[in-house]
TIMISE-568394 format. One line per 3 residues: for each residue x, y, z of C-alpha. Coordinates in nm, 2 decimals, decimal comma. Layout:
<recs>
X Y Z; ...;
</recs>
This chain:
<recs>
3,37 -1,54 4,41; 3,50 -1,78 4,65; 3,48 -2,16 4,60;
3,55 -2,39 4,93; 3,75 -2,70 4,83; 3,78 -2,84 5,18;
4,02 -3,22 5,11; 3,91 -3,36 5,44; 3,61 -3,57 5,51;
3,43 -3,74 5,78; 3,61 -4,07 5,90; 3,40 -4,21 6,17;
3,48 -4,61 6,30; 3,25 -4,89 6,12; 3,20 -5,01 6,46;
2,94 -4,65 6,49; 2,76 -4,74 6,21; 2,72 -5,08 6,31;
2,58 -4,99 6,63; 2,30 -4,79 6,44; 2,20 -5,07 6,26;
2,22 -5,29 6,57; 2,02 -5,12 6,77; 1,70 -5,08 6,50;
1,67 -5,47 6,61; 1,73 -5,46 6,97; 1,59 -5,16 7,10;
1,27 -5,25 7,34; 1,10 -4,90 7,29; 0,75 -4,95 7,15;
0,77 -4,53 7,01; 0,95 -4,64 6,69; 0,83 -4,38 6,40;
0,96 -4,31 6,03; 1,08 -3,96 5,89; 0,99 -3,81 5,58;
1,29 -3,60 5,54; 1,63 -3,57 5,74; 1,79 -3,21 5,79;
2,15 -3,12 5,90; 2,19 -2,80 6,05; 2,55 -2,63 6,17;
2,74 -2,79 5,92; 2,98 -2,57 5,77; 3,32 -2,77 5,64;
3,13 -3,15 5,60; 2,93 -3,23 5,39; 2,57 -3,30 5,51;
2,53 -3,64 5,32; 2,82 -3,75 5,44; 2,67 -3,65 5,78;
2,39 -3,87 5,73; 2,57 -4,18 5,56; 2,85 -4,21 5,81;
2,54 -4,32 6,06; 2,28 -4,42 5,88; 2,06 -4,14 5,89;
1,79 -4,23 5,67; 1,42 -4,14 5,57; 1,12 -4,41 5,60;
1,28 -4,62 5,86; 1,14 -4,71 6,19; 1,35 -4,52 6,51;
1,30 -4,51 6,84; 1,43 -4,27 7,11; 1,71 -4,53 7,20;
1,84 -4,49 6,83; 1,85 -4,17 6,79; 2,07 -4,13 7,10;
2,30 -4,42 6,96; 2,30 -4,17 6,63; 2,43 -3,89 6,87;
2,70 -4,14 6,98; 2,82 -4,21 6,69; 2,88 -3,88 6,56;
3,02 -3,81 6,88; 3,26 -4,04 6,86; 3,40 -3,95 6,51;
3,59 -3,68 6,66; 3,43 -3,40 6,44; 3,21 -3,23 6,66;
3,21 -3,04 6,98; 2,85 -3,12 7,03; 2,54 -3,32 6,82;
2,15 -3,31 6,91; 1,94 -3,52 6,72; 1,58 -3,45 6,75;
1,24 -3,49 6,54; 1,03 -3,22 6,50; 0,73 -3,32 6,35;
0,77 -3,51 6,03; 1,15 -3,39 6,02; 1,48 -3,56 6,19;
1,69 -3,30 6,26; 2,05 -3,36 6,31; 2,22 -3,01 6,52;
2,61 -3,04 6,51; 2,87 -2,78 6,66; 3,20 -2,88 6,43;
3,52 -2,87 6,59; 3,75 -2,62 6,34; 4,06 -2,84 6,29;
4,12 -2,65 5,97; 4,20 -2,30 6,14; 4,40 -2,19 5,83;
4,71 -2,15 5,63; 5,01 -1,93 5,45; 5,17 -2,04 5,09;
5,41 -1,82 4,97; 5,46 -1,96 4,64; 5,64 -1,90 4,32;
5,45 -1,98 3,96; 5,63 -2,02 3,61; 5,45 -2,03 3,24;
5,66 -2,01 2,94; 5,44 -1,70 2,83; 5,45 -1,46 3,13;
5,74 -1,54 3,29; 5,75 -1,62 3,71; 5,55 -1,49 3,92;
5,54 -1,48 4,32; 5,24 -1,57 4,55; 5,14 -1,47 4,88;
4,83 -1,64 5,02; 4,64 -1,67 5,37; 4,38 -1,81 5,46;
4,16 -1,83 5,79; 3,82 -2,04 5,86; 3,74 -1,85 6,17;
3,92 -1,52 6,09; 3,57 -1,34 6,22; 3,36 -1,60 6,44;
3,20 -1,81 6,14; 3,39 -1,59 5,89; 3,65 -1,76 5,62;
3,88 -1,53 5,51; 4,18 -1,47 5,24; 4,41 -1,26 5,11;
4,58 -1,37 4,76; 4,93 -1,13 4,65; 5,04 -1,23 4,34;
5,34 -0,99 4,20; 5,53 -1,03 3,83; 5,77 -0,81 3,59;
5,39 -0,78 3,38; 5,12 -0,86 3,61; 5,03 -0,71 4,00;
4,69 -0,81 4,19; 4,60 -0,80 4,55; 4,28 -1,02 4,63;
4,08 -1,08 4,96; 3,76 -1,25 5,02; 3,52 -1,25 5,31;
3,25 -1,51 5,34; 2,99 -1,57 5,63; 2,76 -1,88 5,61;
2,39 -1,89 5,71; 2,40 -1,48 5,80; 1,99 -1,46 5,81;
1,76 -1,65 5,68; 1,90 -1,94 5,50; 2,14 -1,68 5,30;
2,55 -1,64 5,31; 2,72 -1,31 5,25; 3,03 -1,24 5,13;
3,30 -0,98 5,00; 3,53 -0,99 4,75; 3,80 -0,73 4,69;
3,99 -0,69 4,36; 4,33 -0,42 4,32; 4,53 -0,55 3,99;
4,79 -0,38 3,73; 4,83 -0,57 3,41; 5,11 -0,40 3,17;
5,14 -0,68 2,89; 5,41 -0,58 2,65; 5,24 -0,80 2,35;
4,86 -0,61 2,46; 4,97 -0,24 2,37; 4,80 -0,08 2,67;
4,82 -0,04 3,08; 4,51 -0,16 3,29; 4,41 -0,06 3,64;
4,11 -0,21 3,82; 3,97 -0,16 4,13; 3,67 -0,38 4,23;
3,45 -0,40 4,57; 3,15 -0,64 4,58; 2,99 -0,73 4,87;
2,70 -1,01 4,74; 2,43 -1,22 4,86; 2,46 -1,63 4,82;
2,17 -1,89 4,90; 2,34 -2,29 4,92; 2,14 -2,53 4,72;
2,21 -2,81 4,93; 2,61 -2,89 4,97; 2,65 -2,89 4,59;
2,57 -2,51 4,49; 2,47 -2,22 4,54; 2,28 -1,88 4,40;
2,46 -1,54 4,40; 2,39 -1,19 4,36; 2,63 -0,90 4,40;
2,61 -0,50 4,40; 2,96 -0,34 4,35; 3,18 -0,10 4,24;
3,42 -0,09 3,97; 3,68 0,14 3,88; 3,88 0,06 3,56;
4,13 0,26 3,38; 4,35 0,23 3,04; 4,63 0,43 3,00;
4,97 0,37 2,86; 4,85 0,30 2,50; 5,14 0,19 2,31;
5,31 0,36 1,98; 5,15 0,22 1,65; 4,89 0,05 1,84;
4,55 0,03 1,70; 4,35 0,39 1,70; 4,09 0,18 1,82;
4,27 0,11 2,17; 4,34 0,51 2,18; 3,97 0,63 2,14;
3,87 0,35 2,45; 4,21 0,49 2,66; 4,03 0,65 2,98;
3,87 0,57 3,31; 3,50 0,43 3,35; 3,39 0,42 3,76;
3,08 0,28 3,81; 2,90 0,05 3,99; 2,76 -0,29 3,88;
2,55 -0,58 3,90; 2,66 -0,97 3,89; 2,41 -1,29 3,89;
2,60 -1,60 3,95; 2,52 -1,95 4,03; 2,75 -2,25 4,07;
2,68 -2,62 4,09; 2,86 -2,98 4,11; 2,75 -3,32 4,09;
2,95 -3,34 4,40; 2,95 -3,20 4,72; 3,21 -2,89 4,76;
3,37 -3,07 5,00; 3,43 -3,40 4,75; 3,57 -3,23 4,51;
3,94 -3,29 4,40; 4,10 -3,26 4,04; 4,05 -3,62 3,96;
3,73 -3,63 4,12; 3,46 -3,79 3,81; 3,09 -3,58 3,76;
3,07 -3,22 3,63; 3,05 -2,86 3,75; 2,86 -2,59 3,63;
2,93 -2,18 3,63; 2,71 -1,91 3,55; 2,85 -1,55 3,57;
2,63 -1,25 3,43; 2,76 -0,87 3,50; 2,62 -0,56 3,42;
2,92 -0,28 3,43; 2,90 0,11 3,41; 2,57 0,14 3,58;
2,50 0,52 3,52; 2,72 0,59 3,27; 2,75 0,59 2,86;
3,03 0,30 2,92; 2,76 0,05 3,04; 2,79 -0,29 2,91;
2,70 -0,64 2,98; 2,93 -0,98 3,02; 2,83 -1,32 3,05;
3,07 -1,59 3,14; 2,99 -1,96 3,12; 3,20 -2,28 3,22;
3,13 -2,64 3,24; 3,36 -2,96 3,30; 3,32 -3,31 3,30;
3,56 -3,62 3,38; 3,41 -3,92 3,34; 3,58 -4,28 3,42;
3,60 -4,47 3,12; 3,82 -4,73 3,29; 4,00 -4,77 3,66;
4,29 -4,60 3,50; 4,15 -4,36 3,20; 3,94 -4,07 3,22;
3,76 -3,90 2,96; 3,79 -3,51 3,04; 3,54 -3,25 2,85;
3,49 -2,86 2,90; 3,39 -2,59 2,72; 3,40 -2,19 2,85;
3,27 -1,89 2,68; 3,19 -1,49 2,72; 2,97 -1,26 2,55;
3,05 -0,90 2,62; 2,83 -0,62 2,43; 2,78 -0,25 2,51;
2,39 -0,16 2,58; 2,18 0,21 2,50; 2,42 0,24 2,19;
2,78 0,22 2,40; 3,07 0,04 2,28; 3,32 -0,22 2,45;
3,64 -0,10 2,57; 3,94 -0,35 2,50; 3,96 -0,41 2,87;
3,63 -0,56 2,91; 3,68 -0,77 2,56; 3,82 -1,11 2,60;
4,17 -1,21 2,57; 4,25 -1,61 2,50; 4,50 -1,84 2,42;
4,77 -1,99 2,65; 4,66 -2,21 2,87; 4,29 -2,21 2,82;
4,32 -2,27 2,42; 4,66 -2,45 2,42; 4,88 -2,47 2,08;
4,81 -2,05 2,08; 5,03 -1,77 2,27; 4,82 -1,60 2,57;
4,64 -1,31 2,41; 4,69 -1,47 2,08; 4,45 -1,53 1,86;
4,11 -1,26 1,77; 4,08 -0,97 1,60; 4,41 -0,81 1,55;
4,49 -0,47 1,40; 4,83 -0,39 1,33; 5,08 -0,62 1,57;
4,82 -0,56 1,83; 4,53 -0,76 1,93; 4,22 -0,56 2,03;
3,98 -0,82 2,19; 3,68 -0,97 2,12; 3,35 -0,95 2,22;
3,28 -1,33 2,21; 3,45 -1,63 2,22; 3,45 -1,98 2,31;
3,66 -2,31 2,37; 3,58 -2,66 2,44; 3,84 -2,94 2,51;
3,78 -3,27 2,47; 4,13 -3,49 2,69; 4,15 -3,89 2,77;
4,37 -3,92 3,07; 4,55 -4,23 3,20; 4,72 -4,28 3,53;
5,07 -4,42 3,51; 5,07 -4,47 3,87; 5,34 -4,34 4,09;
5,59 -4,29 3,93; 5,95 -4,21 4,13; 5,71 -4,24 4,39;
5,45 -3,97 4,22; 5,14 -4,03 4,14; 5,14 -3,92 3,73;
4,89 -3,88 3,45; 4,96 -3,84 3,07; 4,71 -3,72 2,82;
4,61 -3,68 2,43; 4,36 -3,35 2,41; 4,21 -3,17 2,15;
4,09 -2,77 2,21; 3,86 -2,63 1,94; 3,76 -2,24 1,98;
3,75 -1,89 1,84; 3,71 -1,55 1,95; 3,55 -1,26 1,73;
3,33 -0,96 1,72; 3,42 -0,58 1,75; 3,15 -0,30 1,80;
3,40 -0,09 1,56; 3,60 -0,26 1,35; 3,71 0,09 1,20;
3,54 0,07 0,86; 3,61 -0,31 0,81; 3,97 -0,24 0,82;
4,00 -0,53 1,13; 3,90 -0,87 1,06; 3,67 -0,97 1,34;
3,45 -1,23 1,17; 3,47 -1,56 1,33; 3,73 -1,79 1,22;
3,76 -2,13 1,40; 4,08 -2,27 1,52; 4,18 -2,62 1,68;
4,50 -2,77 1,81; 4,62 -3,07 1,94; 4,87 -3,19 2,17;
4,97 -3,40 2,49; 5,00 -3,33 2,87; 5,22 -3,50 3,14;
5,12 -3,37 3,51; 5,35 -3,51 3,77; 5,54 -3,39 4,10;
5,92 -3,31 4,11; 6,04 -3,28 4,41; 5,71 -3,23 4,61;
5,65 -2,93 4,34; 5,34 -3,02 4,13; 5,42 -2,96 3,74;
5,19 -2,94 3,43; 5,35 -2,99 3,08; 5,19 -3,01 2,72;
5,30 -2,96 2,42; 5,05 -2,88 2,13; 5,01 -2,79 1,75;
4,82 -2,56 1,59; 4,49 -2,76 1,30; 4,32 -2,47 1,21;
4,47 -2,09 1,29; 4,48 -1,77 1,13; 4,72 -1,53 0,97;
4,83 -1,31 1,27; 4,72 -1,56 1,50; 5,07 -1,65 1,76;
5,15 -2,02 1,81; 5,27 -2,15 2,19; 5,36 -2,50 2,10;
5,50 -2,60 2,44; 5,37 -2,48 2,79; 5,49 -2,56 3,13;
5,38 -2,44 3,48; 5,44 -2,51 3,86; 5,41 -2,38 4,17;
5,58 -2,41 4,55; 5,48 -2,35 4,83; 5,72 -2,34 5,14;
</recs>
């Protein structure tokens, strides 16, 4: 599912708006009439309230013709736009603009490090227009463990109000510390509806192919009764939302976000199951330099008409998304092998405060606190594997700074509340280059 995080906004002279404001007072037009509602149409990388605050663009005040051609000046003269018509129609101002694309696209190839996995190598491109109103990407990641080709394909306002897209999936995960091989194939062309510049609705009809192989000596009998291939097709309901336009949005950026992800896998088959995925975050400014940072993220998988989850549709945590524990690290574990579980969840609760630049960098240190579990097994072979729900917690600080133009995340964490079995990751690092 793609997200668009375009950095650049709308920087139009105060001199523009000024001239909106001025001429409310001066124009000579007795055909001055109010709006109820102001639309934006043909805006694809700006926001539309920007649109409408960088002039002035407001319901319930008084225009006349002459102002609304001063409007179509000023947007003019921001630079963004190859053309602008402003218009009523009825009751409704609308605002018809023809962006200029000065964000055609990029390639990163990058290179990635966590203390857990080891380096891995990126490949990305990217392309607004790749098809005429088409973004397009292509993501190759490649490690010793891990192997995934991505691409997406996203067209906006394809008929009627609704975007279409495609995304594409092709991975290989071979984790020495999960005790199997996994192969997935995944095509899903969906459907998305915007709710305003903050949203949107999705709904997808794929195909997955997924295959385990490769299961490990001495690992769990459960992992060799699921070993196999299940191709099927599927169904996913999503919706995402922000507090703040898409295009707004930066990692220090304060308000909340919202994800909703619900699957139905192995349409047609006695493998069918369903997943549900849920994320929120919130950063809120508690002062001009500290930030109160809270999330929480969960899944619920469970098989349906009497069908059981396979380990690679079970959820795998720890590393970076429950920090103080080793990726794949904590849930029910049989043997030296953990199986997956069919739930789980983690909040996070961090106060950040800006240091400034520092060598010239801007950096932020943090205190955080991660409370989670994961847990549930449809067989947990005769009560022989533990998958009851225990609750863990860590603690820990983070440091995220730039060396050498190369953007690096470090925290170090302990382990509250773990496990027997569980496996403890009390330092993690990452960063990533592109060049």
């Amino acid at each position: 599912m793609i997200q668009f995080r375009a950095n650049s906004r709308v920087i139009i002279a105060a001199s523009c708006s000024a001239a909106v404001a001025l001429s409310v007072f001066t124009a000579g037009s007795t055909a001055a009439r109010s709006f109820s509602e102001v639309k934006v149409r043909g805006a694809e990388f700006i926001a539309e309230e920007n649109i409408r605050i960088a002039c002035e663009i407001e319901t319930e005040v008084d225009y006349t013709p002459a102002d609304l051609e001063v409007m179509q000046d000023c947007l003019m003269n921001s630079g963004q736009f190859d053309s602008v018509r402003v218009a009523a129609e009825g009751s409704t101002l609308v605002v018809t603009v023809d962006e200029i694309n000065d964000r055609p696209g990029r390639i990163d190839v990058g290179l990635a490090y966590n203390s857990r996995d080891g380096a891995l190598g990126t490949l990305y491109f990217e392309r607004y227009n790749l098809f005429p109103g088409t973004f397009g990407a292509i993501e190759l990641s490649y490690g010793e463990e891990t192997r995934s080709l991505q691409t997406h394909l996203y067209h906006r306002d394809a008929f009627n109000g609704f975007d279409i897209g495609l995304d594409t999936l092709l991975s290989e995960t071979d984790f020495g510390d999960q005790g199997f091989k996994n192969q997935r194939l995944i095509v899903e062309p969906y459907l998305a509806y915007p709710i305003s510049d903050r949203g949107r609705l999705e709904f997808g009809i794929g195909y997955r192919k997924d295959k385990m192989s490769n299961i490990a000596v001495g690992a769990s009998p459960l992992l060799f009764a699921e070993e196999g291939e299940v191709s099927a097709p599927f169904i996913r309901l999503g919706a995402r939302y922000s507090s703040n336009p898409v295009s707004d949005q930066d990692d220090s950026s304060t308000g909340f976000s919202l994800a909703f992800d619900q699957y139905f896998w192995g349409l047609g088959t006695d493998f069918n199951t369903a997943e549900t995925r849920v994320k929120a975050d919130a950063r809120f400014a508690l002062a001009d330099d500290i930030d109160l940072l809270i999330g929480v993220h969960g899944g619920v998988v469970s098989g349906g008409n009497g069908a059981s989850t396979r380990a690679s549709d079970r959820f795998f945590i720890g590393g970076s998304d429950f920090r103080g524990f080793a990726a794949r690290g904590i849930g029910p574990k049989d043997g030296d092998y953990f199986v997956g579980a069919n739930q789980y969840i983690v909040s996070s609760i961090e106060v950040q405060k800006s240091l400034g630049d520092v060598l010239g960098k801007s950096t932020r240190i943090g205190a955080f606190i991660d409370v989670g579990s994961a847990w549930g097994l449809d067989n947990d072979l005769g009560g022989s594997i533990d998958d009851n729900r225990h609750v863990r917690s860590s603690a820990g600080l983070s440091l995220t700074f730039d060396v050498a133009e190369i953007p690096v995340s470090v925290y170090v964490a302990k382990p509250i509340d773990m496990e027997a079995g569980d496996e403890e990751q009390n330092f993690g690092i990452s960063f990533s280059s592109s060049f």
